[in-house]
N, CA, C and O atoms as a printed pandas DataFrame, in Angstrom:
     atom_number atom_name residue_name chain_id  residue_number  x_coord  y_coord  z_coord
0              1         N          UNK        A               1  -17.316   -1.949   18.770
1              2        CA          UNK        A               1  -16.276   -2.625   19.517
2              3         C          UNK        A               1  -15.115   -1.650   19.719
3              4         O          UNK        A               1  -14.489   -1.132   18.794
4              5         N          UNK        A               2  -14.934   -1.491   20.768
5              6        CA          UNK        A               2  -13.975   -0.445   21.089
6              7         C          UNK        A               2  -12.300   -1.411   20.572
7              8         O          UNK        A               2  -11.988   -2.601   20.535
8              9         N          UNK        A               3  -11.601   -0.128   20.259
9             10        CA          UNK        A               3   -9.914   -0.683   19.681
10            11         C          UNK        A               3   -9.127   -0.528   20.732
11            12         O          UNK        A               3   -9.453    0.375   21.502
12            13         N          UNK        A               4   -8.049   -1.235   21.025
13            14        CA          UNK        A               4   -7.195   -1.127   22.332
14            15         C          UNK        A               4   -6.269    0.278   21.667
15            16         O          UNK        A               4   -5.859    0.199   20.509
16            17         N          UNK        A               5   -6.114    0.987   22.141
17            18        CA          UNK        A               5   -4.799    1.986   22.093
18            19         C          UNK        A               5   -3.070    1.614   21.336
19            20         O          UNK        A               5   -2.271    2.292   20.691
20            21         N          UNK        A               6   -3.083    0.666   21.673
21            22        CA          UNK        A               6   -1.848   -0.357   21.091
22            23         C          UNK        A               6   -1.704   -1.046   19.478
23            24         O          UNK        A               6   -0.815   -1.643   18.871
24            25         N          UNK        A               7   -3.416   -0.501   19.106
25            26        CA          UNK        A               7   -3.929   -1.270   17.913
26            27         C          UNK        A               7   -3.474   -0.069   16.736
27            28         O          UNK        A               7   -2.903   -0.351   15.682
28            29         N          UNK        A               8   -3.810    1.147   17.107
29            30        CA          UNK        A               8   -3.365    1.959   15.932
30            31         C          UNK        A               8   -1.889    2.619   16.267
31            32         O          UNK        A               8   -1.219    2.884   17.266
32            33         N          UNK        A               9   -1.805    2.705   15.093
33            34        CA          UNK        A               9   -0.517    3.510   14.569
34            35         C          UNK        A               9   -0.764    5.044   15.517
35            36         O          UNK        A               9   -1.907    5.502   15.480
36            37         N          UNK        A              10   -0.051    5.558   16.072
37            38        CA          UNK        A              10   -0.277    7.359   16.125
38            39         C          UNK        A              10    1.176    7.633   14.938
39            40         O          UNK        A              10    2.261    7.151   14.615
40            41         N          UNK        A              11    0.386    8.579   14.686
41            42        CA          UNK        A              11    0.938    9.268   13.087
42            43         C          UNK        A              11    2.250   10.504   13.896
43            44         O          UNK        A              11    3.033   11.174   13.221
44            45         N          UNK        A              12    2.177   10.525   15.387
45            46        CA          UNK        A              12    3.245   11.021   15.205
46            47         C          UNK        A              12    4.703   10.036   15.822
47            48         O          UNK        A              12    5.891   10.346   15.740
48            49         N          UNK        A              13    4.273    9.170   16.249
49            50        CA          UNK        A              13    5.258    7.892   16.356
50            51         C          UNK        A              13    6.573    7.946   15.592
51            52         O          UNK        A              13    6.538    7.512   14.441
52            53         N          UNK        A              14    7.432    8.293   15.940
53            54        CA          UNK        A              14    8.867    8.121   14.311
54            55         C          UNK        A              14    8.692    6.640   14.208
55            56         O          UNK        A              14    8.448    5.755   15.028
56            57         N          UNK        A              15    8.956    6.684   12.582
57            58        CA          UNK        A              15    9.309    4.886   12.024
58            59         C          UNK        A              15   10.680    4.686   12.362
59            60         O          UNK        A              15   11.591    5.514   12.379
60            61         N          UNK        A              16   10.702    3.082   12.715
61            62        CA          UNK        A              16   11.971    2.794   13.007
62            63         C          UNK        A              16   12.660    2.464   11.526
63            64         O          UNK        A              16   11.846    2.207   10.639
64            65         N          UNK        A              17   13.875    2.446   11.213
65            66        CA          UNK        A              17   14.590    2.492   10.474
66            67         C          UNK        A              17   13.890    2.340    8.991
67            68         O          UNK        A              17   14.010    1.478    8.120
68            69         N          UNK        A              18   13.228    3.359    9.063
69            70        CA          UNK        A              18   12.279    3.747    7.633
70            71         C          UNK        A              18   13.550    2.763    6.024
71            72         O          UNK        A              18   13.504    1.803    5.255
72            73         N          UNK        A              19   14.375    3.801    6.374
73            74        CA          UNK        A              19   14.422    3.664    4.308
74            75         C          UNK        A              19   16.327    2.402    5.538
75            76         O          UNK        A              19   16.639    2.393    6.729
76            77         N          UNK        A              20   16.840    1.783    4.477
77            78        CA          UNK        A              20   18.502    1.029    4.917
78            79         C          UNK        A              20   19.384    1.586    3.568
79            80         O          UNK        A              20   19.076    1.604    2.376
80            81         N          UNK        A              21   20.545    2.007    4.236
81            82        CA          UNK        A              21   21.718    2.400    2.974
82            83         C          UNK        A              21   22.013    1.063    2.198
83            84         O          UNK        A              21   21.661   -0.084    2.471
84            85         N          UNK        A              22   22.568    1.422    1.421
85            86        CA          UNK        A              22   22.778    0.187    0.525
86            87         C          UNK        A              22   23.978    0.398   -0.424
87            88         O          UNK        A              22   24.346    1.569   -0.512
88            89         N          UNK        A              23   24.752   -0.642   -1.250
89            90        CA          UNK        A              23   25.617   -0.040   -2.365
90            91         C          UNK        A              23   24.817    0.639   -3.219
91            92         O          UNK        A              23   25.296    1.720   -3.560
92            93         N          UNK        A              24   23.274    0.250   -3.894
93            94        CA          UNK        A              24   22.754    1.151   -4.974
94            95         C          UNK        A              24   21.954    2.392   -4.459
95            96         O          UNK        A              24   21.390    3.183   -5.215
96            97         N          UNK        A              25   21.961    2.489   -2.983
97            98        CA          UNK        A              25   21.493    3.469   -2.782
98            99         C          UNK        A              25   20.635    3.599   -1.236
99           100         O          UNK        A              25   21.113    3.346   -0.130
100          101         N          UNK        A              26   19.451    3.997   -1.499
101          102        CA          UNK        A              26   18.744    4.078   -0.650
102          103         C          UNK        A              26   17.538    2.751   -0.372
103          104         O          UNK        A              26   16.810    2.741   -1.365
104          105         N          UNK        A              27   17.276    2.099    0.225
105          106        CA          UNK        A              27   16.165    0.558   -0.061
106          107         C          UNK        A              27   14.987    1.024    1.136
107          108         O          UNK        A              27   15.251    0.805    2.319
108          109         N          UNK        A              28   13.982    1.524    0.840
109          110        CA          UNK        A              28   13.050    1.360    1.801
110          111         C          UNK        A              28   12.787    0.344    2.517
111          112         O          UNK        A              28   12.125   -0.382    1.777
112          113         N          UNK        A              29   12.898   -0.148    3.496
113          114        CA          UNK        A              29   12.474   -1.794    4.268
114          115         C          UNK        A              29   10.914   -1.699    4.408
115          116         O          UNK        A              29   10.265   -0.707    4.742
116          117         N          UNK        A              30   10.346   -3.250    4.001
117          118        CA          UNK        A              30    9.097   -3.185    3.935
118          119         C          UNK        A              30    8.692   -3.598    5.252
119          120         O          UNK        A              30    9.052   -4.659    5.761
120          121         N          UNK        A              31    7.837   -2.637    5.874
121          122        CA          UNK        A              31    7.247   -2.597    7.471
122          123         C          UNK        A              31    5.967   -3.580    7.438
123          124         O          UNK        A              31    5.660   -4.081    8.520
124          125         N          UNK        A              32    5.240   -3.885    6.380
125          126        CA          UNK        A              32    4.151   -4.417    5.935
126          127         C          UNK        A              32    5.027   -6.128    7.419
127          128         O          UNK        A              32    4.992   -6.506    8.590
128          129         N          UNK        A              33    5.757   -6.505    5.769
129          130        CA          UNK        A              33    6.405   -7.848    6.243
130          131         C          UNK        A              33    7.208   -7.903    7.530
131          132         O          UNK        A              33    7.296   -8.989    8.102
132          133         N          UNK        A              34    7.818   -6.803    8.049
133          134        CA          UNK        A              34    8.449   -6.714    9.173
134          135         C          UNK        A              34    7.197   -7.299   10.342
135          136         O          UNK        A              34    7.106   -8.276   11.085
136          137         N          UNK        A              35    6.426   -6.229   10.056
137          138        CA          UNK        A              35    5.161   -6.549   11.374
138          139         C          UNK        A              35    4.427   -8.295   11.463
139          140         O          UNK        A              35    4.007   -8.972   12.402
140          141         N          UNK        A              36    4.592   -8.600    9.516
141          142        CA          UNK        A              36    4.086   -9.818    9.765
142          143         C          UNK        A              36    4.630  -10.743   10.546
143          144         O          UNK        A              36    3.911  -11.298   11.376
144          145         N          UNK        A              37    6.319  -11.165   10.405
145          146        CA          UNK        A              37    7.008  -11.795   10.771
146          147         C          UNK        A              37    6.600  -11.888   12.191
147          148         O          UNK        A              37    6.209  -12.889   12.790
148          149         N          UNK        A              38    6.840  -10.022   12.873
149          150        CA          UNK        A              38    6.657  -10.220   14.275
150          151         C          UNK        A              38    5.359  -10.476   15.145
151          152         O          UNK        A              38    5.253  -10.513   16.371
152          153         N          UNK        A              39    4.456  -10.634   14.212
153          154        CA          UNK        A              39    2.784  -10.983   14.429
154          155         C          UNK        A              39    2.481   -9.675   15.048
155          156         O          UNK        A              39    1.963   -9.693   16.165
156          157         N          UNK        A              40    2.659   -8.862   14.639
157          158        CA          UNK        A              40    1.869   -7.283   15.024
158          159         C          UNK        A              40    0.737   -6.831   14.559
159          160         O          UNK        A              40    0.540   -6.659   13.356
160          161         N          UNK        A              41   -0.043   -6.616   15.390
161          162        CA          UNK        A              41   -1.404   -6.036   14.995
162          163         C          UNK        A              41   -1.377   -4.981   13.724
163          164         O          UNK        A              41   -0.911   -3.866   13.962
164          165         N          UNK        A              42   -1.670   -5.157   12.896
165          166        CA          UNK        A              42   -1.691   -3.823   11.476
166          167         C          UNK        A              42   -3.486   -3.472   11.149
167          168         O          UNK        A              42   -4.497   -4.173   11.165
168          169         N          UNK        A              43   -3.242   -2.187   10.895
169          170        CA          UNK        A              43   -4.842   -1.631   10.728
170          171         C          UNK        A              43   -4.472   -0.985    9.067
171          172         O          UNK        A              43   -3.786   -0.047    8.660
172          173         N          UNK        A              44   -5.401   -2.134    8.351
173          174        CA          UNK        A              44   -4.977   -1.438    6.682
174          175         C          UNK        A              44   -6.915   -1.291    6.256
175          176         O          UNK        A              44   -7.970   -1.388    6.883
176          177         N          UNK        A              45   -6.544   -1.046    5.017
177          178        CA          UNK        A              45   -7.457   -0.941    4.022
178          179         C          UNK        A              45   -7.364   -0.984    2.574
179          180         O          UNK        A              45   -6.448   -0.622    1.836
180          181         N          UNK        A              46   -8.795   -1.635    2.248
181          182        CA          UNK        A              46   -8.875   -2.051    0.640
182          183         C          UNK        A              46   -9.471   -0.649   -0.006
183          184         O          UNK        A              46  -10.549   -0.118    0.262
184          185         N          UNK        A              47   -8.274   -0.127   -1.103
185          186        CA          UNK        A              47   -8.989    0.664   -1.739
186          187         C          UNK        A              47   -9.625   -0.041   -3.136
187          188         O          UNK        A              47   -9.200   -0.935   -3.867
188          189         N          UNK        A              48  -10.733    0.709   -3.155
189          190        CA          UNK        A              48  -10.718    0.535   -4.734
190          191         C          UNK        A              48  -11.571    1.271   -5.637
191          192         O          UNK        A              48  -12.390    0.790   -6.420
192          193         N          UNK        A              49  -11.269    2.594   -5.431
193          194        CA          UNK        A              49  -11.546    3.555   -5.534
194          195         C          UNK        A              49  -10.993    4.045   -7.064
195          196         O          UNK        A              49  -11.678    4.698   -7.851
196          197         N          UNK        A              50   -9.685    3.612   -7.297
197          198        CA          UNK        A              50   -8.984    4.154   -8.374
198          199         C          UNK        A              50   -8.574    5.099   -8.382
199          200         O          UNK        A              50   -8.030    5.290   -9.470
200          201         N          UNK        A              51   -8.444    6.433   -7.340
201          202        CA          UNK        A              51   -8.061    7.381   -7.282
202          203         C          UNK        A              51   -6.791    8.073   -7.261
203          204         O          UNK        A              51   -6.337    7.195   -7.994
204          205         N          UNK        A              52   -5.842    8.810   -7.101
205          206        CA          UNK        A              52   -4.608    8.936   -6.793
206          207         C          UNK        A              52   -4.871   10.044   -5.542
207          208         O          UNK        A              52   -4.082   10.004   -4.598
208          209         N          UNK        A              53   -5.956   11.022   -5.525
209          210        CA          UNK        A              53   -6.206   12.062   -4.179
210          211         C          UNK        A              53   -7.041   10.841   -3.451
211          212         O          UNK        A              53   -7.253   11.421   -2.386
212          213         N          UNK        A              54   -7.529    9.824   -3.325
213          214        CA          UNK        A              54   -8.155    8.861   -2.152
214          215         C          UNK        A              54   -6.950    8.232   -1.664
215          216         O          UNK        A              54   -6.716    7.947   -0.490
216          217         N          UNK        A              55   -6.283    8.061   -2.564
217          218        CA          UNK        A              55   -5.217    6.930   -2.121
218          219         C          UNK        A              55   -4.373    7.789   -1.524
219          220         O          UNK        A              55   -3.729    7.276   -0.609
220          221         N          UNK        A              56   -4.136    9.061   -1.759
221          222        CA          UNK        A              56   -3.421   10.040   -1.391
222          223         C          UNK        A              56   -3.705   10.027    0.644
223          224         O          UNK        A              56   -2.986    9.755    1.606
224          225         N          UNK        A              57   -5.104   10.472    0.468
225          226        CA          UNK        A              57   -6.032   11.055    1.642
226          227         C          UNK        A              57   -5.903    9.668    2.387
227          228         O          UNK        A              57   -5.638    9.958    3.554
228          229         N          UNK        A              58   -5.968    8.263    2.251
229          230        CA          UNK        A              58   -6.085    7.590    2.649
230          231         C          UNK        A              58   -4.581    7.503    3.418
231          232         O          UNK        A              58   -4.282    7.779    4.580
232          233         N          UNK        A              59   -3.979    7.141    2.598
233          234        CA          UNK        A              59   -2.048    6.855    3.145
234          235         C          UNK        A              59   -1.886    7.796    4.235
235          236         O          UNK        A              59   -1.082    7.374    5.067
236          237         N          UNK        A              60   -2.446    9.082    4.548
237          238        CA          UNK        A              60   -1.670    9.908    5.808
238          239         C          UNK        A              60   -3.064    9.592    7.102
239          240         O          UNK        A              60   -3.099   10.135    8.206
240          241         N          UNK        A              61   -3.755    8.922    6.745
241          242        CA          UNK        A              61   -4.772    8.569    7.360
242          243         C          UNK        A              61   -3.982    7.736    9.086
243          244         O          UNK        A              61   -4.407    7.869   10.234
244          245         N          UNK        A              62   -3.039    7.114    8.705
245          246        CA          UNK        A              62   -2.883    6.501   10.000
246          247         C          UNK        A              62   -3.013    4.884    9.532
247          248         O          UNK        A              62   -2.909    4.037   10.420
248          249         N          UNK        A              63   -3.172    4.587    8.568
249          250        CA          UNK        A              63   -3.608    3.138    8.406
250          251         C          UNK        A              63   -1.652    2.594    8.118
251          252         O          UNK        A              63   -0.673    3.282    7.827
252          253         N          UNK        A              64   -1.827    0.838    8.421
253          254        CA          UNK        A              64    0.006    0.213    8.144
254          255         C          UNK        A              64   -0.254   -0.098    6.706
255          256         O          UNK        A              64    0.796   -0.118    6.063
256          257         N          UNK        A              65   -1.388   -0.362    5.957
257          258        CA          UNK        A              65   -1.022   -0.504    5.304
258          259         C          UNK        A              65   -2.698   -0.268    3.881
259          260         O          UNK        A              65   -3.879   -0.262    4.227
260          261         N          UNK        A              66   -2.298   -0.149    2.738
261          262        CA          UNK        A              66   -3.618   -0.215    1.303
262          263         C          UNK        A              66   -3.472   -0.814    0.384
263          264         O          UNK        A              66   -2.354   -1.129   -0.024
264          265         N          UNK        A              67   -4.570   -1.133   -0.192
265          266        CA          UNK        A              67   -5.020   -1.999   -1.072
266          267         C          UNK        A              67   -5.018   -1.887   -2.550
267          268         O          UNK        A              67   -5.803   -2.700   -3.037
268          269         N          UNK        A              68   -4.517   -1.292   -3.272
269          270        CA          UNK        A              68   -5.122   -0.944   -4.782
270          271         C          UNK        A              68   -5.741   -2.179   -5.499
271          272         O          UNK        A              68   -5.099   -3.184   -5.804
272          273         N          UNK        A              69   -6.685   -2.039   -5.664
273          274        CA          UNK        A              69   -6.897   -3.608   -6.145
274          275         C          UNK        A              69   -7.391   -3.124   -7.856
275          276         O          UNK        A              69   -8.067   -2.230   -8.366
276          277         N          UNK        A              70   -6.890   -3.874   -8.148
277          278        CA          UNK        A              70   -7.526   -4.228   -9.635
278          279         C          UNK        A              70   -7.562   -5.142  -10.334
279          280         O          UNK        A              70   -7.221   -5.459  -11.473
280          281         N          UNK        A              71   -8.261   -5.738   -9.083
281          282        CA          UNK        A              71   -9.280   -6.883   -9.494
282          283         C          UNK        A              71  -10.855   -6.672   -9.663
283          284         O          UNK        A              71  -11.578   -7.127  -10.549
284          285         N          UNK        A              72  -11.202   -5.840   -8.549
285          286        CA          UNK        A              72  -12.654   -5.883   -8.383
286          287         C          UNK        A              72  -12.805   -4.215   -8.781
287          288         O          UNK        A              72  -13.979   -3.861   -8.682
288          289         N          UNK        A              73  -11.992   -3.250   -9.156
289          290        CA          UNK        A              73  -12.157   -1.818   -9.117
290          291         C          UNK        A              73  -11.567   -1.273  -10.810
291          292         O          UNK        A              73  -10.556   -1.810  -11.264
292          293         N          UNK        A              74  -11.963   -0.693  -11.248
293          294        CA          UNK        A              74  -11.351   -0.240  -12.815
294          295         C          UNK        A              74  -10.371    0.798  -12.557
295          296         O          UNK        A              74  -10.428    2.026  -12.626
296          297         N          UNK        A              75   -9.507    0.023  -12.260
297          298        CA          UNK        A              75   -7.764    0.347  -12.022
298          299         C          UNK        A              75   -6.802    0.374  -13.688
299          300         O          UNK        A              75   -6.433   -0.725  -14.104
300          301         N          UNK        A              76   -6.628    1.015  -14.117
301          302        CA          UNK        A              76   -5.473    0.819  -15.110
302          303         C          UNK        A              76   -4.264    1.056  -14.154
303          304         O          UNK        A              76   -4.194    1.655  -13.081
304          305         N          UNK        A              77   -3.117    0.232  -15.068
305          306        CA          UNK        A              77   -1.899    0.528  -15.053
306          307         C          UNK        A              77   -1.076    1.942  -14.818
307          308         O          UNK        A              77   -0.278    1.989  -13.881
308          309         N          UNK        A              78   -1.251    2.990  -15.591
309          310        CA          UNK        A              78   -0.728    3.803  -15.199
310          311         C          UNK        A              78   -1.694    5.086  -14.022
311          312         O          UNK        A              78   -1.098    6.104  -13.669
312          313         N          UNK        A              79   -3.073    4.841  -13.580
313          314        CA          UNK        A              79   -3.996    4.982  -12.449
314          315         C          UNK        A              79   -2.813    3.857  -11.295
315          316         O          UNK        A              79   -2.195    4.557  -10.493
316          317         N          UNK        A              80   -2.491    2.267  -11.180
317          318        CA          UNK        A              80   -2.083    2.160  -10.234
318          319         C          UNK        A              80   -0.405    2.718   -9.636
319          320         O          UNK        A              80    0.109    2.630   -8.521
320          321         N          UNK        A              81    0.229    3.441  -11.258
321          322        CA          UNK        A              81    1.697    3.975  -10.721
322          323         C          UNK        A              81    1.668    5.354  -10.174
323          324         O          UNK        A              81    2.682    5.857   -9.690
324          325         N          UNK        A              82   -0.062    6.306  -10.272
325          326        CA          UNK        A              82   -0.024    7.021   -9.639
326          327         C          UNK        A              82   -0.026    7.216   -8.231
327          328         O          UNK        A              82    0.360    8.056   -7.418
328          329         N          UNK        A              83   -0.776    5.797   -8.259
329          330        CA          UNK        A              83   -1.565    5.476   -6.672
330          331         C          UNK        A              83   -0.241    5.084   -6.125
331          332         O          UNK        A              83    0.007    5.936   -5.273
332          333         N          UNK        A              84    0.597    4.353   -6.170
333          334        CA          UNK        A              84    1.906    3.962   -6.168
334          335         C          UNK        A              84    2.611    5.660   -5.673
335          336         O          UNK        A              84    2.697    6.080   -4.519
336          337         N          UNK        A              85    2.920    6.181   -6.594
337          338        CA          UNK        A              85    3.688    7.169   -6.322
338          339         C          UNK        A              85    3.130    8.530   -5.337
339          340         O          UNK        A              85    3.719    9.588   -5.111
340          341         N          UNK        A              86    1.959    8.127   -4.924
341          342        CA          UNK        A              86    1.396    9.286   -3.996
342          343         C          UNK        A              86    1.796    8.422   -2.487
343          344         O          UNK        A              86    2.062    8.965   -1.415
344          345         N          UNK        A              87    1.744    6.826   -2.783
345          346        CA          UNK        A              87    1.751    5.947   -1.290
346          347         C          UNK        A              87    2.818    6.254   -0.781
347          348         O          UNK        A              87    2.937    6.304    0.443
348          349         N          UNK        A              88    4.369    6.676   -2.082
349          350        CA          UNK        A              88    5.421    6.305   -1.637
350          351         C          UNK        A              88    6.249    7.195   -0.458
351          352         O          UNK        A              88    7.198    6.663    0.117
352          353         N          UNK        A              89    5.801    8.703   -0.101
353          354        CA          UNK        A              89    5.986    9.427    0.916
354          355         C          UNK        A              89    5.541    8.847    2.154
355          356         O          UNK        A              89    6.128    9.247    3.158
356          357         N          UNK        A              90    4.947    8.289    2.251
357          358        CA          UNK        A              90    3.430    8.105    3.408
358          359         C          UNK        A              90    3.977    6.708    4.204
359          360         O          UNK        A              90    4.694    5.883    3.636
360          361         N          UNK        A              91    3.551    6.584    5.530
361          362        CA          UNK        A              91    4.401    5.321    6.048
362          363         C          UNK        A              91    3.322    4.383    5.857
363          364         O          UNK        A              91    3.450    3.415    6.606
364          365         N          UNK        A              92    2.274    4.331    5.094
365          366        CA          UNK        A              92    1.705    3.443    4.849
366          367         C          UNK        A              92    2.170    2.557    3.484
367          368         O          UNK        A              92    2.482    2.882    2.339
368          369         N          UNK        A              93    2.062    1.340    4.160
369          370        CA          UNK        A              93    2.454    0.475    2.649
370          371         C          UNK        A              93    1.879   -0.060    1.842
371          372         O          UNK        A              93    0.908   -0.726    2.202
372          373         N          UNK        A              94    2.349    0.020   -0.087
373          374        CA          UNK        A              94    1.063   -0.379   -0.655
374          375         C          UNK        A              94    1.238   -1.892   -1.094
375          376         O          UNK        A              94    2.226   -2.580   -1.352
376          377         N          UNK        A              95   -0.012   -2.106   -1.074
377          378        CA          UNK        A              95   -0.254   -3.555   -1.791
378          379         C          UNK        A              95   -1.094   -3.577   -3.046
379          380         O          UNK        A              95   -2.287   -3.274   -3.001
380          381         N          UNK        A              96   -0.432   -3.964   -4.271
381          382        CA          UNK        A              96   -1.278   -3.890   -5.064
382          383         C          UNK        A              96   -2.119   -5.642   -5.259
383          384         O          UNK        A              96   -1.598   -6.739   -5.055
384          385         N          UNK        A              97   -3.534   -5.332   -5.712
385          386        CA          UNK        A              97   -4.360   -6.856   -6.087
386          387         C          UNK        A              97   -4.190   -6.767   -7.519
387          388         O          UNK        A              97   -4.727   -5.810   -8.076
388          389         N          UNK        A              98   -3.437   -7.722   -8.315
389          390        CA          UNK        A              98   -3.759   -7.776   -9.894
390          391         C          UNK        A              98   -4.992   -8.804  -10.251
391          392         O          UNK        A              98   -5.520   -9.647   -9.525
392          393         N          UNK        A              99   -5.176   -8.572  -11.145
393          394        CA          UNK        A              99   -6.515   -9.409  -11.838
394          395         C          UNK        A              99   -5.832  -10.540  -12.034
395          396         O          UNK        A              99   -4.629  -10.683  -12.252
396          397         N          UNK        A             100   -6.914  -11.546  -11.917
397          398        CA          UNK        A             100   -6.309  -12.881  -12.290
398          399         C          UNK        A             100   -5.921  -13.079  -13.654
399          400         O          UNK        A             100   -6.236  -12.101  -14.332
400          401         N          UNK        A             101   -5.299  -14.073  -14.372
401          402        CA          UNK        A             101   -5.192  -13.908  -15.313
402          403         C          UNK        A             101   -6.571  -14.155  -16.471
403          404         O          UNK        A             101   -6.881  -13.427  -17.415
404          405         N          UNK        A             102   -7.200  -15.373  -16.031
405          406        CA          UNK        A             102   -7.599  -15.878  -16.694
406          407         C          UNK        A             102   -9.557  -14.765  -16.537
407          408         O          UNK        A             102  -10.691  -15.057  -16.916
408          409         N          UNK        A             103   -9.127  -13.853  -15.993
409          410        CA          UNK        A             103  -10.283  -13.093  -15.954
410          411         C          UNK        A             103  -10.353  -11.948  -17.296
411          412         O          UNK        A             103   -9.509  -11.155  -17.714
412          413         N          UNK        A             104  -11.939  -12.299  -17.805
413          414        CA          UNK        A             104  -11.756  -11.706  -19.312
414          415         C          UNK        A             104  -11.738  -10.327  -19.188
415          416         O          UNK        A             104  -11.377   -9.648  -20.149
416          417         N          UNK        A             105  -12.084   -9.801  -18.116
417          418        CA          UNK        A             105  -11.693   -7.942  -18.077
418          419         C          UNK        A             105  -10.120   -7.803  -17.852
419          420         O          UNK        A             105   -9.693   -6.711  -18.226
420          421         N          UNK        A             106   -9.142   -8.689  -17.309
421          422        CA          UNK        A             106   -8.028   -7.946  -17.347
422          423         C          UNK        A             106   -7.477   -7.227  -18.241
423          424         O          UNK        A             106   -7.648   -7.655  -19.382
424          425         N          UNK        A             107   -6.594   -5.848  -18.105
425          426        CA          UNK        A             107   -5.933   -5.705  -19.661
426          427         C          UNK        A             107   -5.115   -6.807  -20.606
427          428         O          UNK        A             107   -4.590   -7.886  -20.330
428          429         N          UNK        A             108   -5.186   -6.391  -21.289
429          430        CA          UNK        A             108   -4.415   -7.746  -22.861
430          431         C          UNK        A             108   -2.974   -7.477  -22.617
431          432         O          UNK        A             108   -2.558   -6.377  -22.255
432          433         N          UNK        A             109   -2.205   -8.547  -22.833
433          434        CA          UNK        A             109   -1.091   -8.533  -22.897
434          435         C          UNK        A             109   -0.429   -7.918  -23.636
435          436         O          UNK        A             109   -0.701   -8.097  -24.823
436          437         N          UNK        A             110    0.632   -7.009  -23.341
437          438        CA          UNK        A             110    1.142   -6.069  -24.551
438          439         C          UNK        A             110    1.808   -6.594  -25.896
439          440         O          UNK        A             110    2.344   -7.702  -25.933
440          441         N          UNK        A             111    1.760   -5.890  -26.816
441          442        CA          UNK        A             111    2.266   -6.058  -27.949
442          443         C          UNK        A             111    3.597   -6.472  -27.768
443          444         O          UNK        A             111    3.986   -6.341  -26.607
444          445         N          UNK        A             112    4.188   -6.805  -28.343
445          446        CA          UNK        A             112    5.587   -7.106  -28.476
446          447         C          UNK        A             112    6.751   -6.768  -29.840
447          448         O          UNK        A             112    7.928   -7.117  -29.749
């Protein structure tokens, strides 16, 4: 099925008002929810790979938005703040999936 032209992102497009000043600083605005509001076509993907170089390779890919899921993929916590911190250059936005709770593979609740 062919994609209309209008459907993807071109990667050299400038983002409109990427990051907003703020009193604490700098606030990235989330484009994810912007587009939803305005019912805009978005071209994402589910990773679940666990990687931080996929998630890497993926984010300059051209996609609005990724998936880290760790629900269905063996994601730890500090695997998803990498994946996190490779997304955060990239105008793609991340979404993380947490495990449900009541699912017996999630990690255990921390000590206290």
């Amino acid at each position: 099925m062919p994609v209309a032209p209008n459907m993807l992102r071109q990667p050299w497009r400038p983002l409109l008002r990427r990051h907003v000043a703020s009193a604490a600083g700098s606030v990235r605005l989330n484009q994810f929810k912007r587009r939803l509001r305005e019912r805009n076509t978005q071209l994402g993907l589910w990773g679940s790979l666990a990687s931080p170089q996929a998630s890497e390779m993926l984010a300059h890919a051209g996609f609005d938005w990724l998936v880290v899921d760790m629900e269905h993929a063996p994601t730890t916590l500090p695997e998803v703040l990498q994946q996190l911190q490779v997304l955060q250059p990239s105008p793609c936005e991340p979404i993380v999936r947490v495990p449900s709770a009541d699912d017996p593979y999630a990690p255990p609740e921390p000590v206290r």
